[in-house]
Structures are given as structure tokens and as C-alpha cells.
C-alpha positions in Angstrom: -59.2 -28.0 31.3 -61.0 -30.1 33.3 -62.5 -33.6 30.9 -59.9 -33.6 28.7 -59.9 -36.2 26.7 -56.6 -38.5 27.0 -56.3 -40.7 23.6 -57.5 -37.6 21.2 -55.3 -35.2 22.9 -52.3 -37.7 22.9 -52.7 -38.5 19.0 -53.1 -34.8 18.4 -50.2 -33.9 20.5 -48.2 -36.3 18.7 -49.6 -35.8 14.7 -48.5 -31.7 15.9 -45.2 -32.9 17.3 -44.6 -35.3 13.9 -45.6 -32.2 11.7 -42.9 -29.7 13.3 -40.6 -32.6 13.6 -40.9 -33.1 9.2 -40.7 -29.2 8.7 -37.5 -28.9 11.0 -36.2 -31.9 8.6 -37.6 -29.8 5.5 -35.0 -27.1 6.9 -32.3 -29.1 7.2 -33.1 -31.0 3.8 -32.5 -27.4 2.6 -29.0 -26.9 3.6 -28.1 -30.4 2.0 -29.5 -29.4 -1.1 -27.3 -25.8 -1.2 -24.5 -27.9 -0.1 -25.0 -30.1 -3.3 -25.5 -27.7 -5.1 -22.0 -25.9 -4.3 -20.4 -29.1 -4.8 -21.8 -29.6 -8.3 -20.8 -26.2 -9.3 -17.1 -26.7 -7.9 -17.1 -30.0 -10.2 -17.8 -28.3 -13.3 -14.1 -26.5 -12.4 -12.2 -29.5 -11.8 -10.1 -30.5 -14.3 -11.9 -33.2 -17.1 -11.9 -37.1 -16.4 -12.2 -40.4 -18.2 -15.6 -42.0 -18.7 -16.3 -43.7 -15.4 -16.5 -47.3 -15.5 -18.3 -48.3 -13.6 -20.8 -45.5 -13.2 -19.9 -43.1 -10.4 -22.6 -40.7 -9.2 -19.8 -38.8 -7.4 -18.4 -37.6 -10.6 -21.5 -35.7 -11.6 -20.9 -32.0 -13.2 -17.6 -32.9 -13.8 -15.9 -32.9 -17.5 -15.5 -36.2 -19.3 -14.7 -37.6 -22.2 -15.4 -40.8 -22.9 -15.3 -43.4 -26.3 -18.3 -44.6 -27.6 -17.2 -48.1 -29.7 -20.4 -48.2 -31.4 -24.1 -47.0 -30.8 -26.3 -50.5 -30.2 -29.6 -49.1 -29.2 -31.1 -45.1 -28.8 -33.3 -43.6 -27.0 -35.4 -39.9 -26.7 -36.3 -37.6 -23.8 -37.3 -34.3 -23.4 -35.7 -31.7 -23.6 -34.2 -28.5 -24.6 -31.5 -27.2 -26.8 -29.1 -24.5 -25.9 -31.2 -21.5 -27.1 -34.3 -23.1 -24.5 -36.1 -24.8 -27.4 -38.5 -28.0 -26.1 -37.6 -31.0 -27.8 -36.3 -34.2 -27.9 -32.9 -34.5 -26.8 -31.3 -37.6 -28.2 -29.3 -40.7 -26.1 -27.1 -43.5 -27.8 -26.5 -46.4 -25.5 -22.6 -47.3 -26.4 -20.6 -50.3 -26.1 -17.0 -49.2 -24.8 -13.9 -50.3 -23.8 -13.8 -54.2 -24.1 -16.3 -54.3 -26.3 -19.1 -54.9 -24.1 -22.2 -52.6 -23.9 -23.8 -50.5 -23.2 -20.9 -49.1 -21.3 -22.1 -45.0 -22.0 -25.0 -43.3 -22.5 -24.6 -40.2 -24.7 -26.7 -37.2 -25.1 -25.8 -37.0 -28.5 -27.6 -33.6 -29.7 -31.4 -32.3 -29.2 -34.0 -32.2 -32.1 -37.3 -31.3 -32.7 -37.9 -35.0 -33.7 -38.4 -37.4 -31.5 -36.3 -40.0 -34.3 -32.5 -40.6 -33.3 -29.9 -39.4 -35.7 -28.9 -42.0 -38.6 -25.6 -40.4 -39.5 -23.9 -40.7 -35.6 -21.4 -43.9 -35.8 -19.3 -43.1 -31.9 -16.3 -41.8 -31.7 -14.4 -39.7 -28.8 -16.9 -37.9 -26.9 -16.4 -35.0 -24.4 -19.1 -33.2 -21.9 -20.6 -33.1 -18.7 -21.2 -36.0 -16.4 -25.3 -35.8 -15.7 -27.6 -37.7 -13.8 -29.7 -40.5 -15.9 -32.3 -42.7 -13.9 -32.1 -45.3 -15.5 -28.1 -45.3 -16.0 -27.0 -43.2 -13.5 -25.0 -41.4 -15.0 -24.6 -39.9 -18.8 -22.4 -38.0 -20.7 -23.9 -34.6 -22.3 -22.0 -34.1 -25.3 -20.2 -30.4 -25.8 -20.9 -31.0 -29.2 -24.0 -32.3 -31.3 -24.1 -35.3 -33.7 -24.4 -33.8 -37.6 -28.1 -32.9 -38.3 -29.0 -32.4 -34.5 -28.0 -29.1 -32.8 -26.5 -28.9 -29.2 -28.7 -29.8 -26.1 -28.9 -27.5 -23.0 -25.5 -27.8 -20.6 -26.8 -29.3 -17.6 -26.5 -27.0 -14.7 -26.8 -27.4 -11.0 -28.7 -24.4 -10.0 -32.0 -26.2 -12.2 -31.6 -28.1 -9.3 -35.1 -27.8 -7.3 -34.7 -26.8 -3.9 -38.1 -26.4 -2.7 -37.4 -27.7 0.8 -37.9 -24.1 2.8 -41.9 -24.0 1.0 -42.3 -27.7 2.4 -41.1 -26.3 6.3 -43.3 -24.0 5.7 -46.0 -25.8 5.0 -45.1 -28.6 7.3 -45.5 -25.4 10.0 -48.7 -24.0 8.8 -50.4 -28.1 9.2 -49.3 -28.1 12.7 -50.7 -24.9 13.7 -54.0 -25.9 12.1 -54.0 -28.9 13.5 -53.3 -27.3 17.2 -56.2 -24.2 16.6 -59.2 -26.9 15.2 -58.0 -29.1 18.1 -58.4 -25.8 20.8 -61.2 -24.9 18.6 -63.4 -28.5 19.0 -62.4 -28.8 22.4 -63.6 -25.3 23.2 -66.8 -26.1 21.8 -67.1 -29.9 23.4 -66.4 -27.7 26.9 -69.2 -25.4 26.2 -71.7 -27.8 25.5 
């Protein structure tokens, strides 16, 4: 192609080049994510630890159990109980240990009201280590508080993993942006 012009061809070829290079990433994102996602389900086998202190992400799906001194503030999410229910699933913030606190968040139980149990005091507390974001971690509770029934087991495979659709589509900007490139310089050659 004779006239071809330099700068727009350049920050084409590279915005197609940075486009394949993100969905090649997207792909490999992908394996990381099944990988997790194997690990997590291995931890659910391990045998049960004590509540973390401090925090440890690398724990997560694992078995705990954990003592919750006192509750000293609460908190409600979203969320479902274990027959798929929406709801409000229901978090203590617990001092532990030496006293300090909060040392342990606890999904205590899920309920259709957004108010936190009045009859929950602490006490041991076994589950399954789950992410929190503002915590890091929190323990899910095997068993509810009394008046709340149990929340949905965390599970790894609710994991998204949607990393394959964004190579995909990562793919399908590049190859627009090469044809409308082709395309406008086709015409700007005609002319």
C-alpha cells in the first residue's frame, strides 16, 4: 500500500497488539482462577483449624472454630440461607482472645430481617473460613444463632470465572479494530 499513513497505522498496530496481548492474559487469568478454585475445594478437606489471628487469607475454605468473647457491634449483608432464600445474612464483630476486639467476624445465621439477632451472646463457634472485604476473612457459622436459620455454606465453585468470555472478547475488539482499519484505509486509497 503505497501512502500509508505512519502514526495511524502505528497506534492501530499497537491498540490491535495491546488488545490480543489482554485476551492472551484473560486466558491465562483463567487457569489461575481453576487453580484457585481446586485449592479452595482441597481446603474444605483439610482437617479444621483455630481462628486465625491475625487474619490469614490463605486459610480460606478451610474448617475453623473460633471463640467469640462477646459480640460489640453487628452488621447485615445479603444473602441466602441454605434452602437459596434471599435475605439478610447476619455478622457479629467479636472481641476474642485477650479481650481485645473485634478479633472475629461471624456469620451468625441468615434472616429475612435485615435486624441482628438479640438473643446471640458468643460462645465457641465452628464453620468455614470465607472471604470478607472489609475483614478479610470471616467465619460462616455451621450452625445458626436461636431465631435465625443457617446461611448458605460458602462454596468455591460460586466463584466467577468469566475470564475465557473476556479473551474472547478481548479477540473479537482486535479483529474489529484490524477490518475498520483495512476498511477506512481501503476507502482513503480509493478516493
Amino acid at each position: 500500500m503505497r501512502n500509508l499513513p505512519v502514526i495511524p497505522t502505528v497506534l492501530v498496530a499497537l491498540a490491535v497488539a495491546t488488545m490480543i496481548a489482554l485476551g492472551i492474559w484473560q486466558i491465562q487469568r483463567k487457569g489461575e482462577k481453576e487453580a484457585l478454585v481446586d485449592r479452595y475445594e482441597n481446603a474444605s478437606t483439610l482437617p479444621p483449624v483455630a481462628w486465625p489471628e491475625p487474619p490469614d487469607t490463605e486459610l480460606l475454605y478451610r474448617r475453623a472454630t473460633g471463640f467469640c468473647l462477646e459480640p460489640v457491634d453487628w452488621r447485615s449483608i445479603a444473602g441466602q440461607n441454605r434452602e437459596g432464600e434471599a435475605g439478610w445474612q447476619h455478622i457479629a464483630s467479636c472481641r476474642t482472645g485477650g479481650g481485645e476486639g473485634p478479633g472475629m467476624q461471624v456469620v451468625v445465621g441468615w434472616s429475612a430481617s435485615m435486624e441482628p439477632p438479640e438473643d446471640w451472646e458468643g460462645g465457641e463457634v465452628s464453620g468455614i473460613i470465607a472471604l470478607d472485604p472489609e475483614y478479610e476473612i470471616r467465619l460462616v457459622s455451621e450452625d445458626a444463632a436461636p431465631g435465625l436459620q443457617p446461611v448458605a455454606r460458602p462454596d468455591p465453585a460460586d466463584m466467577p470465572n468469566n475470564h475465557l468470555l473476556y479473551a474472547i472478547q478481548w479477540f473479537f475488539f482486535a479483529g474489529a479494530a484490524a477490518l475498520i482499519y483495512v476498511l477506512a484505509l481501503r476507502k482513503r486509497m480509493r478516493s
